[in-house]
C-alpha positions, 0 to 999 in steps of 0.5 A, a space after each residue: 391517486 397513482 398507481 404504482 403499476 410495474 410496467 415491463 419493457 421487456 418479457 426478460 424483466 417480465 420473467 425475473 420478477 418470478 422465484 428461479 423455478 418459474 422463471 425456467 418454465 417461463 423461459 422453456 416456454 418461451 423458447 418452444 413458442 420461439 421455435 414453433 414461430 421463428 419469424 415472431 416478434 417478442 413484446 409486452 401486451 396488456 403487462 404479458 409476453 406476447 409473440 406477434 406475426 401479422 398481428 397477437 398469435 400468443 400471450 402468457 403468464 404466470 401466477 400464483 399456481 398455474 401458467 395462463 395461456 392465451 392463444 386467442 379464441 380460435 386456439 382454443 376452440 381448435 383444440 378444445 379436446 387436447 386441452 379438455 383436461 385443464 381449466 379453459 376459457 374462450 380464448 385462455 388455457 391454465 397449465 397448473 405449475 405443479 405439473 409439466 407443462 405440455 409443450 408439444 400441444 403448446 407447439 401445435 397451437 402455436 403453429 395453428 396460429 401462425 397458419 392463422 395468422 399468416 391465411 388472414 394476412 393474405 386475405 387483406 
């Protein structure tokens, strides 16, 4: 049997499938992840917007009640005491849409990843 899955080819065509009060927070999301890691390139991993330098730095996505964040394992961990008031797992972080979402802390783990990234580019 198929499967009528969307297949986005774009994070534009990802971010108009929501209601225009999450696309905006979608697109502010975008664009501090954009200035936190200039030299990233945009695609669609695993059906989510996904920035990559030197390999995923960070993906996200929107549901019904909160904005999943995942910058991978070492993100997480790096500031786990940032992120200790929402909801966390390994490698993922969920931002209720409720509330405004923290871009400055996003901006630092953006950048944390970018050091990361960069640190294990050299080392191969």
């Amino acid at each position: 049997m198929k499967e009528n899955k969307i297949v986005f080819e774009s994070i534009d065509e990802y971010i108009l499938q929501f209601p225009a009060e999450v696309q905006e927070i979608l697109q502010t999301l975008r664009k501090v992840i954009k200035e936190s890691a200039p030299d990233a390139e945009e695609k669609i991993s695993w059906q989510m917007p996904t920035f990559a330098l030197n390999g995923n730095l960070v993906h996200f996505a929107a549901f019904k009640n909160h904005i999943g964040f995942y910058p991978a394992p070492s993100g997480i961990e790096a500031f786990k005491h940032e992120l200790s008031e929402y909801k966390s797992a390994k490698g993922s972080v969920q931002f209720s849409i409720e509330k405004p979402l923290p871009y400055e802390l996003i901006r630092n783990i953006v950048k944390f990843r970018v050091a990361e990234n960069m640190k294990l580019a050299k080392g191969k």
